[in-house]
mmCIF file of the N, C-alpha and C atoms, coordinates in Angstrom:
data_MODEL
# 
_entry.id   MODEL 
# 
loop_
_atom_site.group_PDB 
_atom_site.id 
_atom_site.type_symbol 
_atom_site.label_atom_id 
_atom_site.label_alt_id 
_atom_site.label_comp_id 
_atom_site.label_asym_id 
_atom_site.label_entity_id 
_atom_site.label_seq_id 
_atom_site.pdbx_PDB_ins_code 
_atom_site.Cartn_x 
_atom_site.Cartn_y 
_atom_site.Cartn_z 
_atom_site.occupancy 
_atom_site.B_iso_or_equiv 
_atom_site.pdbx_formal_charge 
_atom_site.auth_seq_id 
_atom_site.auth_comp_id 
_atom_site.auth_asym_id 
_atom_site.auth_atom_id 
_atom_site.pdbx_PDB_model_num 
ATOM 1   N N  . UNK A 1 1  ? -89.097  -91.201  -129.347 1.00 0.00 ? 1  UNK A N  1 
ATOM 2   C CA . UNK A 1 1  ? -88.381  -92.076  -128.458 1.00 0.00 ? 1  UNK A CA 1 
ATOM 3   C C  . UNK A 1 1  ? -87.143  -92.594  -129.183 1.00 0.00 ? 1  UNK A C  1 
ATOM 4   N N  . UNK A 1 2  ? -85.731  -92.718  -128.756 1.00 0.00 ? 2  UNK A N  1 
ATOM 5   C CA . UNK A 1 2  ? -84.469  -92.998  -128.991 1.00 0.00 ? 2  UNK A CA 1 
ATOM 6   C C  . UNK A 1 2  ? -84.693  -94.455  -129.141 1.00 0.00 ? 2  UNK A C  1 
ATOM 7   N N  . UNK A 1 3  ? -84.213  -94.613  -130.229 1.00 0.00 ? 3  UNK A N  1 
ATOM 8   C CA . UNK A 1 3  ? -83.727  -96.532  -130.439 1.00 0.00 ? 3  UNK A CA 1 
ATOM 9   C C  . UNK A 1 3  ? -83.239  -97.243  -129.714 1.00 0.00 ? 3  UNK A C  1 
ATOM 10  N N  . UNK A 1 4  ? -82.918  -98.113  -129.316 1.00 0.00 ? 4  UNK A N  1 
ATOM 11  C CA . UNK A 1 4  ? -82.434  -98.824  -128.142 1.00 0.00 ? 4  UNK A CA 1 
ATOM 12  C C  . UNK A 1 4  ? -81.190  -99.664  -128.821 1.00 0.00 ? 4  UNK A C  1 
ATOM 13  N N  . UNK A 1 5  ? -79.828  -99.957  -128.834 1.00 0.00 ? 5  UNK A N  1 
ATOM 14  C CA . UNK A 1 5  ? -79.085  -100.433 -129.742 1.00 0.00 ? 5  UNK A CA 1 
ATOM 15  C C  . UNK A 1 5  ? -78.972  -101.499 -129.590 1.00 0.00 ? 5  UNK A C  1 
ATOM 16  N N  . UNK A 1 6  ? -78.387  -102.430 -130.297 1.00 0.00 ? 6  UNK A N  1 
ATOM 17  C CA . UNK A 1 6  ? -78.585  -103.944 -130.269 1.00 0.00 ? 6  UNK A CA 1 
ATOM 18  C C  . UNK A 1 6  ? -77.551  -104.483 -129.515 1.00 0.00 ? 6  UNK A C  1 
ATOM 19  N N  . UNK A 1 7  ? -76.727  -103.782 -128.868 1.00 0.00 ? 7  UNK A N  1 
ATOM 20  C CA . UNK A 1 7  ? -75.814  -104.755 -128.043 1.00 0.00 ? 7  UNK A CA 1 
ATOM 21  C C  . UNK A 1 7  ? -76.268  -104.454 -126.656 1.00 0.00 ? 7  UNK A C  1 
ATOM 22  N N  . UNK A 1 8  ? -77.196  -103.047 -126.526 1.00 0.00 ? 8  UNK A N  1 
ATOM 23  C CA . UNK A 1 8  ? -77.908  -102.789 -125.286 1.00 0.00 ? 8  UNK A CA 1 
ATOM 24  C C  . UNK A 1 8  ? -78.881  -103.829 -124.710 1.00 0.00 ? 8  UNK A C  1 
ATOM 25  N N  . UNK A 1 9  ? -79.575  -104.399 -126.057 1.00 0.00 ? 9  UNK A N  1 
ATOM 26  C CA . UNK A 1 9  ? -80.602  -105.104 -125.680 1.00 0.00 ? 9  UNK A CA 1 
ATOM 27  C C  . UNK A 1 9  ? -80.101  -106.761 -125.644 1.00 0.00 ? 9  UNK A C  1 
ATOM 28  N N  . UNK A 1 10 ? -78.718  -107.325 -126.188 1.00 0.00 ? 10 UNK A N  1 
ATOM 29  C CA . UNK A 1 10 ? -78.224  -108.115 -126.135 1.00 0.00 ? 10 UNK A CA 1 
ATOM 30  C C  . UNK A 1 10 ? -77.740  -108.536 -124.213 1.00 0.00 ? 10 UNK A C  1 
ATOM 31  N N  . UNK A 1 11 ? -77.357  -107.271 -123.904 1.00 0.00 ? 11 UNK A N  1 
ATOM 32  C CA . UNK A 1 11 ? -76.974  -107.285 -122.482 1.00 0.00 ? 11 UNK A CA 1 
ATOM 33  C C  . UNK A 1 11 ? -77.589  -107.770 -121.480 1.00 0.00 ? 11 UNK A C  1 
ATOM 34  N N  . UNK A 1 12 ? -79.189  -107.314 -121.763 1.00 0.00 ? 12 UNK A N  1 
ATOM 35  C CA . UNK A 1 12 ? -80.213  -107.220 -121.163 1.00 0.00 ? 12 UNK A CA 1 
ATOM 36  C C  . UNK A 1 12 ? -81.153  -108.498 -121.694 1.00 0.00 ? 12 UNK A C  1 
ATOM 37  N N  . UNK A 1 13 ? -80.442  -109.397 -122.370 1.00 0.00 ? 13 UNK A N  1 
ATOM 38  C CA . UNK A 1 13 ? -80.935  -110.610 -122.705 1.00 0.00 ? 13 UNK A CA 1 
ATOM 39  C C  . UNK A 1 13 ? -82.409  -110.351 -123.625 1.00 0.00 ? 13 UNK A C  1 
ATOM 40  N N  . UNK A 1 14 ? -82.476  -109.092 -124.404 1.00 0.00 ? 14 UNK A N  1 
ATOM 41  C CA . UNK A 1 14 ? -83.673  -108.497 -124.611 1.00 0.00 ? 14 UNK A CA 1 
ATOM 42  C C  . UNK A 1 14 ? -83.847  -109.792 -125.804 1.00 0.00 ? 14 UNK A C  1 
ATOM 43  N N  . UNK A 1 15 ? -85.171  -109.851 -127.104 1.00 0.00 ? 15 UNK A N  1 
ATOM 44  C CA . UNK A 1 15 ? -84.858  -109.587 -128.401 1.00 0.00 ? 15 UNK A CA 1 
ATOM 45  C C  . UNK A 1 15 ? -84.824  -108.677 -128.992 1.00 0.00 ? 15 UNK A C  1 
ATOM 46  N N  . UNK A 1 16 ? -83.805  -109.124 -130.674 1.00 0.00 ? 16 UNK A N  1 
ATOM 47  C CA . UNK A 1 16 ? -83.156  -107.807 -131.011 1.00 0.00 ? 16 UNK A CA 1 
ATOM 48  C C  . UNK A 1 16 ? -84.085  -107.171 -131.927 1.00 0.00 ? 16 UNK A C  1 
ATOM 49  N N  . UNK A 1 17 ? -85.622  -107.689 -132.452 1.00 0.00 ? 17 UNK A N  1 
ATOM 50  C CA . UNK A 1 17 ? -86.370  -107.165 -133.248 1.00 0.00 ? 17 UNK A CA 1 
ATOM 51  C C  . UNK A 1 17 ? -87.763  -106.385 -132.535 1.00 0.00 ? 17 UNK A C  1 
ATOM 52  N N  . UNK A 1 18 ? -87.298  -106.379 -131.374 1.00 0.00 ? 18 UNK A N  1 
ATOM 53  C CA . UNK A 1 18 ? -88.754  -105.623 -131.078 1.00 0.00 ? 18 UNK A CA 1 
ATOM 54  C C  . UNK A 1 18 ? -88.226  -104.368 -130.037 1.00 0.00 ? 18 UNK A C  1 
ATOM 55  N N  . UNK A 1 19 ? -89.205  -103.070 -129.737 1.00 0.00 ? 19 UNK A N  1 
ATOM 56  C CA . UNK A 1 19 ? -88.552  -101.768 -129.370 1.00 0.00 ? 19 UNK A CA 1 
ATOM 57  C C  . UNK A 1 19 ? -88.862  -102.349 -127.603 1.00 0.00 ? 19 UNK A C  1 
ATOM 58  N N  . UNK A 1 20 ? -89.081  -103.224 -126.781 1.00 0.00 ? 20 UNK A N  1 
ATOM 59  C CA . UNK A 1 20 ? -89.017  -103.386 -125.127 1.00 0.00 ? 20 UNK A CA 1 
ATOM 60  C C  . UNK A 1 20 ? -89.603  -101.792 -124.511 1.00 0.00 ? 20 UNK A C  1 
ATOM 61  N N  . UNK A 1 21 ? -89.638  -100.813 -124.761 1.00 0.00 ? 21 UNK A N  1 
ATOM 62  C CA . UNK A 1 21 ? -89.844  -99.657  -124.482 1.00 0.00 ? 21 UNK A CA 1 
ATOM 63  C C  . UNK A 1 21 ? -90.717  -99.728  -123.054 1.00 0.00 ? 21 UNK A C  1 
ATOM 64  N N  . UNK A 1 22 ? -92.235  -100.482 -122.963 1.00 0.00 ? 22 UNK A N  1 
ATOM 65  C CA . UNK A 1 22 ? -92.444  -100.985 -121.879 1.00 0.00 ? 22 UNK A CA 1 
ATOM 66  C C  . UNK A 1 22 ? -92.042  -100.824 -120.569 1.00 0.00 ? 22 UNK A C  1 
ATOM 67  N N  . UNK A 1 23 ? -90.851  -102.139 -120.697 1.00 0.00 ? 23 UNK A N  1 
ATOM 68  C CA . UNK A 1 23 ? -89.979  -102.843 -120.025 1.00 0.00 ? 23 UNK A CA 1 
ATOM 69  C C  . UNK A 1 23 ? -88.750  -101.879 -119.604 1.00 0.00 ? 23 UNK A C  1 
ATOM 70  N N  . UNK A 1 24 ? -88.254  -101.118 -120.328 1.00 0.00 ? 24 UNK A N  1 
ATOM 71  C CA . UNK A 1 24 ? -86.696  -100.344 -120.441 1.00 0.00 ? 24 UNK A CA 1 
ATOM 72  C C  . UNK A 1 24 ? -87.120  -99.410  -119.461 1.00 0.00 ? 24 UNK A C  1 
ATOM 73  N N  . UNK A 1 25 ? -88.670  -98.443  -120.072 1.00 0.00 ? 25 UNK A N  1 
ATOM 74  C CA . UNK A 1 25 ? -88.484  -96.867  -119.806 1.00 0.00 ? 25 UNK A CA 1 
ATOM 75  C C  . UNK A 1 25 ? -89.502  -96.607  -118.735 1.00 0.00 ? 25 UNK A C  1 
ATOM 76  N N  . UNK A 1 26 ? -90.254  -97.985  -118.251 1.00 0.00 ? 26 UNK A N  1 
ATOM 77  C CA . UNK A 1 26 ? -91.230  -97.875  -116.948 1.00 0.00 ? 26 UNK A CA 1 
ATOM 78  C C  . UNK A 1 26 ? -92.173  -97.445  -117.399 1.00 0.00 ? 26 UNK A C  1 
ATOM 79  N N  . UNK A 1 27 ? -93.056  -97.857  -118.241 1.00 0.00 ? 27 UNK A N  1 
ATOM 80  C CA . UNK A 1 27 ? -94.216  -97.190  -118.866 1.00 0.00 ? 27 UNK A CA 1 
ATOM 81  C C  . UNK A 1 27 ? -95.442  -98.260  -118.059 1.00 0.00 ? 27 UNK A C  1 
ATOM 82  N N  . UNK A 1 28 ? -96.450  -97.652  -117.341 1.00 0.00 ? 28 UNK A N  1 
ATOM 83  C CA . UNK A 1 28 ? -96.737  -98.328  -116.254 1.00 0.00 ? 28 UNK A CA 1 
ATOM 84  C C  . UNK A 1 28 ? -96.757  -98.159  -115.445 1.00 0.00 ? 28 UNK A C  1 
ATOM 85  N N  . UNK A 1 29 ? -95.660  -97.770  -114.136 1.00 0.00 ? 29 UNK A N  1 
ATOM 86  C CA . UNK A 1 29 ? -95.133  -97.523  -113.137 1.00 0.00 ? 29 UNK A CA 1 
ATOM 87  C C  . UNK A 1 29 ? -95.503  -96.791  -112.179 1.00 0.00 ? 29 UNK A C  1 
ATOM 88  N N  . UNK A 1 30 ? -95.826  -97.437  -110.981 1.00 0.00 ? 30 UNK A N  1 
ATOM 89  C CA . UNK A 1 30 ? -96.273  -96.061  -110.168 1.00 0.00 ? 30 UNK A CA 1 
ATOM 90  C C  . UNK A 1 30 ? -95.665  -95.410  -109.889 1.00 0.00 ? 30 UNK A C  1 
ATOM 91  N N  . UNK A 1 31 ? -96.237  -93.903  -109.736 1.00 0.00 ? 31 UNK A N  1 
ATOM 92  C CA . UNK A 1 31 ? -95.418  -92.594  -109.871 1.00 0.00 ? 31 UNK A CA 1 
ATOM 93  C C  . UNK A 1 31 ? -95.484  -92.618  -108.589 1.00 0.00 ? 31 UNK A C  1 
ATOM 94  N N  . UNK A 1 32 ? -93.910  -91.711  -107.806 1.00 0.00 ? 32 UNK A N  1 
ATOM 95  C CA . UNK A 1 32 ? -94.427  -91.452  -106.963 1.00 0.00 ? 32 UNK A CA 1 
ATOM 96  C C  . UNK A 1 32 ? -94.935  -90.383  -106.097 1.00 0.00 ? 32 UNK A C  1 
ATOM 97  N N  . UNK A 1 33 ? -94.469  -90.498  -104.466 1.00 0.00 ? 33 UNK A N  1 
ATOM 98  C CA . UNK A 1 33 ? -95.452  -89.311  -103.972 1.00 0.00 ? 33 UNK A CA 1 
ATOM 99  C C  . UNK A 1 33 ? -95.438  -88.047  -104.233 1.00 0.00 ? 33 UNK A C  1 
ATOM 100 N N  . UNK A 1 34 ? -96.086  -87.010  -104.296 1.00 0.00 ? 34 UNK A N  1 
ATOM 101 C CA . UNK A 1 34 ? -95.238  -85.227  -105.083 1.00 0.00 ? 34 UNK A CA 1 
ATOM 102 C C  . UNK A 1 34 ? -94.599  -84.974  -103.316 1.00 0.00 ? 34 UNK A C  1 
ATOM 103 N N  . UNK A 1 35 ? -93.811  -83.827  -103.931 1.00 0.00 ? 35 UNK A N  1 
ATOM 104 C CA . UNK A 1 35 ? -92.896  -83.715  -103.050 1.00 0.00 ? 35 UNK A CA 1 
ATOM 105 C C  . UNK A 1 35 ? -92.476  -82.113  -103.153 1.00 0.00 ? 35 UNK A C  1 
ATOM 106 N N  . UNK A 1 36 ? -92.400  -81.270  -102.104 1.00 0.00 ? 36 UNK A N  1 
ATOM 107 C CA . UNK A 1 36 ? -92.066  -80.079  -102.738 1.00 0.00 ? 36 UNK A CA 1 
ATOM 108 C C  . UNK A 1 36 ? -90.987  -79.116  -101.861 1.00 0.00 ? 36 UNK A C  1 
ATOM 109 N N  . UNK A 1 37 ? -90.173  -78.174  -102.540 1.00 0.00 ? 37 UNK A N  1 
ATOM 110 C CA . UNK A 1 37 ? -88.759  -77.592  -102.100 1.00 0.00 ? 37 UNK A CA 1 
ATOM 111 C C  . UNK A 1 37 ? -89.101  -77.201  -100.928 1.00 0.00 ? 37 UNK A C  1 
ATOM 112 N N  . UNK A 1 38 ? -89.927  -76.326  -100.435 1.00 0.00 ? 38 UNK A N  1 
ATOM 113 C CA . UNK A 1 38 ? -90.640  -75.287  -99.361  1.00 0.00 ? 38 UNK A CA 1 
ATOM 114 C C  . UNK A 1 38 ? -91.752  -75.848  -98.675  1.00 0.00 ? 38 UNK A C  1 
ATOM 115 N N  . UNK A 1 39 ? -92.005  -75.328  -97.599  1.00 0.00 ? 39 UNK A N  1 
ATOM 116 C CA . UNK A 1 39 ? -92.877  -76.289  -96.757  1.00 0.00 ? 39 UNK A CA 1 
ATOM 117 C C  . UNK A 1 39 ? -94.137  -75.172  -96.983  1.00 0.00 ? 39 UNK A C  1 
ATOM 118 N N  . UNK A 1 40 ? -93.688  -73.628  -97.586  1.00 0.00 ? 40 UNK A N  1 
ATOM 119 C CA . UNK A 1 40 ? -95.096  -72.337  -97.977  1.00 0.00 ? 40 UNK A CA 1 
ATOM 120 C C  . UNK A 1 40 ? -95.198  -73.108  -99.121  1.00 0.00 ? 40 UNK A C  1 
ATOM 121 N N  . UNK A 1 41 ? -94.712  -73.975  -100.463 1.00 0.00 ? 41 UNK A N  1 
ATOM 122 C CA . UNK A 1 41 ? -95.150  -74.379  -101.341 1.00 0.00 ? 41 UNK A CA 1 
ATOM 123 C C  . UNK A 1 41 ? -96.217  -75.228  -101.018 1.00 0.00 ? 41 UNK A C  1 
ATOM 124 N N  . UNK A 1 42 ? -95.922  -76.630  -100.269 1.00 0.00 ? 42 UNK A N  1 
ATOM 125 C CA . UNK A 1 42 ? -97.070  -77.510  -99.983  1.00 0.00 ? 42 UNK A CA 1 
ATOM 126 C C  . UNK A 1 42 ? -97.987  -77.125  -98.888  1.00 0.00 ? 42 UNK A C  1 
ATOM 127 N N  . UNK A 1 43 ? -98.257  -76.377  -98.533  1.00 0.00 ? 43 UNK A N  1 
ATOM 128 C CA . UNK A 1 43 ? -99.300  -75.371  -97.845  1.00 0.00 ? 43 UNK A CA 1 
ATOM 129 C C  . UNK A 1 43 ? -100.245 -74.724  -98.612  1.00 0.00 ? 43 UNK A C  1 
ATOM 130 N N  . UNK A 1 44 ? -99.536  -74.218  -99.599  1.00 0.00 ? 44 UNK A N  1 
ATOM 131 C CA . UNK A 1 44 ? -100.263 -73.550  -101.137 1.00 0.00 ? 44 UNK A CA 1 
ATOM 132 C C  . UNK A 1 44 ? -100.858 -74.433  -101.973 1.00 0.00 ? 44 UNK A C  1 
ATOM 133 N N  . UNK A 1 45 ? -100.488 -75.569  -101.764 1.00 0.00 ? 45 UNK A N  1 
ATOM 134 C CA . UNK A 1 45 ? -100.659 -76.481  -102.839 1.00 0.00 ? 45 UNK A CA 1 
ATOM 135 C C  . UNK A 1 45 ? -101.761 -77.405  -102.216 1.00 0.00 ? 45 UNK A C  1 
ATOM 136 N N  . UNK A 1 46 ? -101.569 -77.082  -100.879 1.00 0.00 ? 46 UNK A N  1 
ATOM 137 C CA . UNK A 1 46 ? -102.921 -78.340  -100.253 1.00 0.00 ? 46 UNK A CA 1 
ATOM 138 C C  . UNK A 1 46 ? -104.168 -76.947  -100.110 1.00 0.00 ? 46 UNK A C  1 
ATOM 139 N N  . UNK A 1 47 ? -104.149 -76.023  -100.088 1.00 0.00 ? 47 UNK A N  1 
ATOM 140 C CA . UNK A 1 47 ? -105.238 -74.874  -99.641  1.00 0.00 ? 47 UNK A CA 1 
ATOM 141 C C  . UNK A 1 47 ? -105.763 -74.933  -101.716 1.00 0.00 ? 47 UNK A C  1 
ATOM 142 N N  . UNK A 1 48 ? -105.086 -75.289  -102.654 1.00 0.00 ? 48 UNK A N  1 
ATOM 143 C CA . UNK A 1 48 ? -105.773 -74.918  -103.494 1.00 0.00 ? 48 UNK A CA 1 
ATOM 144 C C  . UNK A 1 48 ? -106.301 -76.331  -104.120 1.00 0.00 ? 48 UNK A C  1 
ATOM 145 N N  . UNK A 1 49 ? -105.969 -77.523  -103.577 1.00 0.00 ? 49 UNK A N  1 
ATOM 146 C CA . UNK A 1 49 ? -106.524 -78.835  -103.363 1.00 0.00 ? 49 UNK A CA 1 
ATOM 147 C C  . UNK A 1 49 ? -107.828 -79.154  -102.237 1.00 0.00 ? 49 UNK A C  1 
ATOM 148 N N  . UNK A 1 50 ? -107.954 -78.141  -102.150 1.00 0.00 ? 50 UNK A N  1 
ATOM 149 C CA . UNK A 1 50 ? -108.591 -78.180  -100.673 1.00 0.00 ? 50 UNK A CA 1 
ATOM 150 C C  . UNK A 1 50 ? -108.388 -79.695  -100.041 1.00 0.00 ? 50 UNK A C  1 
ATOM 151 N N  . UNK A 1 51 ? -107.140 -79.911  -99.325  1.00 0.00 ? 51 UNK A N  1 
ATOM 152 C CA . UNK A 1 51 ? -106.980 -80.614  -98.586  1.00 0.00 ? 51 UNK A CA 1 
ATOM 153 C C  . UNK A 1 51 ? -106.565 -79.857  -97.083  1.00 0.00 ? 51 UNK A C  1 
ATOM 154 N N  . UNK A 1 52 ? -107.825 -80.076  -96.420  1.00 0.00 ? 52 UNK A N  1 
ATOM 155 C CA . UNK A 1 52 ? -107.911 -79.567  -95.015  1.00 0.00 ? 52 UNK A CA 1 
ATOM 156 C C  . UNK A 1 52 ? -106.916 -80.234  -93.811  1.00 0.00 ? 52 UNK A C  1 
ATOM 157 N N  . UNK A 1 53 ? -107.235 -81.569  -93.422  1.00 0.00 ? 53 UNK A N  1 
ATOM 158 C CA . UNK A 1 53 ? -106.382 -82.482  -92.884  1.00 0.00 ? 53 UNK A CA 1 
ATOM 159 C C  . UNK A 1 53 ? -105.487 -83.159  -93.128  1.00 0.00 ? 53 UNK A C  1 
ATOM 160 N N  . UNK A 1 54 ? -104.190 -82.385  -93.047  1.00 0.00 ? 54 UNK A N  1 
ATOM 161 C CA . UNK A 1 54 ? -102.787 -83.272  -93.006  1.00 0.00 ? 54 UNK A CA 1 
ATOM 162 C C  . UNK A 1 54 ? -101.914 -82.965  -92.659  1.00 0.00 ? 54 UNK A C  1 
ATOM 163 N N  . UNK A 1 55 ? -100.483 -83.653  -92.585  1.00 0.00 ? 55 UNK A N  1 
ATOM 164 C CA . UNK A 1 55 ? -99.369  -83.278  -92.112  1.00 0.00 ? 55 UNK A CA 1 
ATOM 165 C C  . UNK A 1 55 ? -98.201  -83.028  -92.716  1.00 0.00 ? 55 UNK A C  1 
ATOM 166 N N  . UNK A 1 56 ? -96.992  -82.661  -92.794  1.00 0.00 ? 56 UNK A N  1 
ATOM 167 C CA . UNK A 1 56 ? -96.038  -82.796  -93.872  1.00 0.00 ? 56 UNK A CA 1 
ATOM 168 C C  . UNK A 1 56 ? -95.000  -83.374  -93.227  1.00 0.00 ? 56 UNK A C  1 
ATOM 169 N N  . UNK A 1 57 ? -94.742  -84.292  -94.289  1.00 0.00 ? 57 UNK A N  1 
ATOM 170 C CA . UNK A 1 57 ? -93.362  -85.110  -93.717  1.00 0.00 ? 57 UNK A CA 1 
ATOM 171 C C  . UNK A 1 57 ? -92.059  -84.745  -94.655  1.00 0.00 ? 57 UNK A C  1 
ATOM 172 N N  . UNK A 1 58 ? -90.885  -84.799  -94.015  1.00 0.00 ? 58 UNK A N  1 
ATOM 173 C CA . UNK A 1 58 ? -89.210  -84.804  -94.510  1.00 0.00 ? 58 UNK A CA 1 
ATOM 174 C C  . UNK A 1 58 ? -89.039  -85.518  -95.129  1.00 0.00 ? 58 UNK A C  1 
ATOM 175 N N  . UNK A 1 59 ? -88.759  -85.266  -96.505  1.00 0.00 ? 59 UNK A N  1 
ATOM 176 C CA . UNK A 1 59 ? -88.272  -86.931  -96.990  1.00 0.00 ? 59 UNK A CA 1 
ATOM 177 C C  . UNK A 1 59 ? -86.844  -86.143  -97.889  1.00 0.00 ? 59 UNK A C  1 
ATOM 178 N N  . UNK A 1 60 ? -86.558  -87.442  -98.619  1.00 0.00 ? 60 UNK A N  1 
ATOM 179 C CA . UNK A 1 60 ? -85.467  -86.827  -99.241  1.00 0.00 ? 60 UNK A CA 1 
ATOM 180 C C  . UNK A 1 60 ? -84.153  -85.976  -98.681  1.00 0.00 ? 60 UNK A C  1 
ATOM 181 N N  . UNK A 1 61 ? -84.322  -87.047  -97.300  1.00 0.00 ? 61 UNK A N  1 
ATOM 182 C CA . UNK A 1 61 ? -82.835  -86.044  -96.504  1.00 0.00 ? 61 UNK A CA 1 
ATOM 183 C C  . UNK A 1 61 ? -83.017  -84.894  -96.060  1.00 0.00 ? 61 UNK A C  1 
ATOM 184 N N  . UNK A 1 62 ? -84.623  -84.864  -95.966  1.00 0.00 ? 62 UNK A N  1 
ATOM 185 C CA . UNK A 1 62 ? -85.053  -83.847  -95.177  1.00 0.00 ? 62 UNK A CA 1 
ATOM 186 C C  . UNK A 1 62 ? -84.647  -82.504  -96.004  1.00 0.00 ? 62 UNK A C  1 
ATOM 187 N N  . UNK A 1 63 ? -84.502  -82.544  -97.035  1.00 0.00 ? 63 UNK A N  1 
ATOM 188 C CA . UNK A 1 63 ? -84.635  -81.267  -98.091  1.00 0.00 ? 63 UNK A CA 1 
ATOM 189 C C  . UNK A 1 63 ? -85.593  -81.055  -98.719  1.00 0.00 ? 63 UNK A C  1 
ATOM 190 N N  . UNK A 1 64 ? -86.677  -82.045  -98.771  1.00 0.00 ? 64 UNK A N  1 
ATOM 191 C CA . UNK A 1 64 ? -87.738  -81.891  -99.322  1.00 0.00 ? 64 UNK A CA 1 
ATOM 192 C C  . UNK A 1 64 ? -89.278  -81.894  -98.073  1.00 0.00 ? 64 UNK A C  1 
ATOM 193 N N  . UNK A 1 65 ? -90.249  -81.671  -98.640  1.00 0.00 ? 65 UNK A N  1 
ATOM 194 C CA . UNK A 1 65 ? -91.579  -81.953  -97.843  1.00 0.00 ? 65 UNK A CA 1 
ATOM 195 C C  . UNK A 1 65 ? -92.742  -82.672  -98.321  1.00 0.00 ? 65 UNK A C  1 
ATOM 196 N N  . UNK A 1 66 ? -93.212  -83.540  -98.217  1.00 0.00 ? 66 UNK A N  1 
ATOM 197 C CA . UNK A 1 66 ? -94.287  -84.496  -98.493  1.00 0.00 ? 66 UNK A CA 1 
ATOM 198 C C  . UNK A 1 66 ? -95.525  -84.186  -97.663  1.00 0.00 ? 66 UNK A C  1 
ATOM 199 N N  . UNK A 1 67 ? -96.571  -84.451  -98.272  1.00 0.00 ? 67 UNK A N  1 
ATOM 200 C CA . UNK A 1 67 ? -98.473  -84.290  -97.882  1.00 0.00 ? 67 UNK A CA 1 
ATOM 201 C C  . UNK A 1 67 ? -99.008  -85.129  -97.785  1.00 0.00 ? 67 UNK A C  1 
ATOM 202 N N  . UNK A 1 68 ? -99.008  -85.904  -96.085  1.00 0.00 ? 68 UNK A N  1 
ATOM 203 C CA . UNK A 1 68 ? -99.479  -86.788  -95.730  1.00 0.00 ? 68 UNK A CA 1 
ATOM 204 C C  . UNK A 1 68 ? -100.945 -86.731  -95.412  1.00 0.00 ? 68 UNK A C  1 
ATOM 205 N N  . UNK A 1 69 ? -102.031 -87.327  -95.383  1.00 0.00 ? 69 UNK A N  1 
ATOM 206 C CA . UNK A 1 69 ? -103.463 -86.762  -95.368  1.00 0.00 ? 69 UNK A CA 1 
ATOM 207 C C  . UNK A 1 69 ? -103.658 -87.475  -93.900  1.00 0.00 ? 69 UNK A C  1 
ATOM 208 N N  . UNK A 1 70 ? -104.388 -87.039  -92.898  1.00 0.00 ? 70 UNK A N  1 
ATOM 209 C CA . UNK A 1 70 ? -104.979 -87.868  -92.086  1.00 0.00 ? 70 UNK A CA 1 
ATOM 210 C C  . UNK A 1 70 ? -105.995 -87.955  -92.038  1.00 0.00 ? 70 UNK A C  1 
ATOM 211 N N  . UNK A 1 71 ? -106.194 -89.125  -91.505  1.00 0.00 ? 71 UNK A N  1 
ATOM 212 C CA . UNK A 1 71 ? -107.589 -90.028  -91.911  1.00 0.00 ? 71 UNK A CA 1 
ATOM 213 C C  . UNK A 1 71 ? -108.484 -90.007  -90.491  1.00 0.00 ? 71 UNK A C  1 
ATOM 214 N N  . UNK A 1 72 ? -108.815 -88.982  -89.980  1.00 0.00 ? 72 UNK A N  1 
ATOM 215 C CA . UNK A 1 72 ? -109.292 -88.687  -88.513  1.00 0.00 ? 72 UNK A CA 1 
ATOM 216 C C  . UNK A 1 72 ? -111.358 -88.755  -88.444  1.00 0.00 ? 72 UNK A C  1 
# 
């Protein structure tokens, strides 16, 4: 992991003796939903998940496809 420089962390009202890494680089964070180029990718990807029931939604400007599950 890259050092963080001391006028970076001055900016950011950090202190200047400890690495914030935490805080800076989102360590923690919920990830989010997967998302995939092709709508035959997440088709492939839910048949080898065996996820039977769901739908795919547009996201990302509608360049991408998301695996919504329904709960039926």
């Amino acid at each position: 992991m890259k050092k963080i420089h001391t006028r970076a962390k001055k900016k950011l009202r950090l202190g200047t003796h400890t690495q914030h890494k935490a805080r800076l680089f989102g360590w923690g964070r919920k990830k989010g939903a997967k998302t995939f180029k092709t709508e035959e990718s997440a088709n492939t990807y839910a048949k080898e998940n065996s996820i039977t029931n769901f739908e795919l939604k547009k996201v990302k400007r509608n360049k991408k496809f998301q695996i919504v599950e329904l709960n039926e």
